[in-house]
C-alpha atoms as one frame of an Amber mdcrd trajectory, in Angstrom:
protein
 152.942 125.657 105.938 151.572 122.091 105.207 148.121 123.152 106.010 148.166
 126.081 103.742 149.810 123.934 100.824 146.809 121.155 100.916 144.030 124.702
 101.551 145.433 125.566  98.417 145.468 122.270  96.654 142.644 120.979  97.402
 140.360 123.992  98.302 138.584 122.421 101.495 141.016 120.030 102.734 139.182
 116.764 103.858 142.518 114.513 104.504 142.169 113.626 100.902 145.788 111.902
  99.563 144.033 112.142  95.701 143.682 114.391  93.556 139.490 114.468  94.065
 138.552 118.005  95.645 135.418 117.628  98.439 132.870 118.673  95.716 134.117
 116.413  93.737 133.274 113.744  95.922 129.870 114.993  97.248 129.056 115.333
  93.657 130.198 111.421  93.741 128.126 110.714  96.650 124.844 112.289  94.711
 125.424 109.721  92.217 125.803 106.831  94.433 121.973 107.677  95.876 123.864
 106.791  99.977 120.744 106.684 102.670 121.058 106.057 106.304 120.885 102.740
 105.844 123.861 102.454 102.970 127.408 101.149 103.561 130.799 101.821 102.216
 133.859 100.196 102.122 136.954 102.176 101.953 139.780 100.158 100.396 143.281
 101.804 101.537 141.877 104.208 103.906 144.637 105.723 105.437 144.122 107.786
 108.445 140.062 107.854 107.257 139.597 111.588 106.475 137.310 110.879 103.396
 135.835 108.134 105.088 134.625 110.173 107.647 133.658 113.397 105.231 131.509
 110.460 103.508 129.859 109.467 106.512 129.434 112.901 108.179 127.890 113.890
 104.015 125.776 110.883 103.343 124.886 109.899 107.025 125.966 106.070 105.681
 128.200 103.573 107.042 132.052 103.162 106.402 134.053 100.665 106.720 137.866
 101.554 106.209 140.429  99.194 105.980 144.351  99.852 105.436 147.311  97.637
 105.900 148.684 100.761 108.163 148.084 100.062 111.668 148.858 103.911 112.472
 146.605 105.055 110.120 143.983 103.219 111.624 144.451 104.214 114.765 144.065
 107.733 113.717 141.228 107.276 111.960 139.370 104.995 114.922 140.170 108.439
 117.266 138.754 110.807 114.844 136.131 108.592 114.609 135.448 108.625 118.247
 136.167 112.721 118.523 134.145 113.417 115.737 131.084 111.847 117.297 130.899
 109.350 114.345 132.038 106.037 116.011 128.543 104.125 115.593 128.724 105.048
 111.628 132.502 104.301 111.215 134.934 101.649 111.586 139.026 101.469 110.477
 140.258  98.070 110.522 143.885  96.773 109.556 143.385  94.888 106.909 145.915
  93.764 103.888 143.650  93.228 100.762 146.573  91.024  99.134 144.204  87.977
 101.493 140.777  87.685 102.122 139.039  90.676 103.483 137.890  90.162 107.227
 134.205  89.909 106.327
């Protein structure tokens, strides 16, 4: 039931928590001009789905960070099972301090 609510919502469901659909966002990454050699940093990632659709779209790096040591976690694996662990890393991180970089 879950899966067909967010099909519906959001058309192609990328693990998006916003409003923004996926063509919305490529249409977003066409502005941004992302190469190969580009990087991203993905404040309150979550469990990284749009991290990863930008990474798997642009074929840049992204780095997600999220206070939610779950949601990392999820998003390291899906990194890792999605082939996409050299172009994407989740880190806990609480952006109320200084970032980790």
């Amino acid at each position: 039931m879950l899966l067909e609510v967010r099909r519906e919502a959001y058309g192609e469901d990328i693990g998006q928590f916003s409003w923004i659909t996926a063509d919305e966002l490529r249409n977003f990454l066409r502005h941004l001009e992302l190469n190969a050699t580009s990087h991203v940093l993905d404040v309150a990632c979550g469990s990284g789905g749009p991290a990863l659709f930008v990474a798997r779209t642009a074929g840049c790096y992204v780095t997600g960070i999220d206070i939610n040591e779950s949601g990392i976690k999820t998003g390291n694996r899906a990194a890792v099972k999605e082939g996409l662990y050299d172009r994407v890393d989740f880190r806990q991180a609480d952006v109320s301090g200084r970032l980790p970089f």
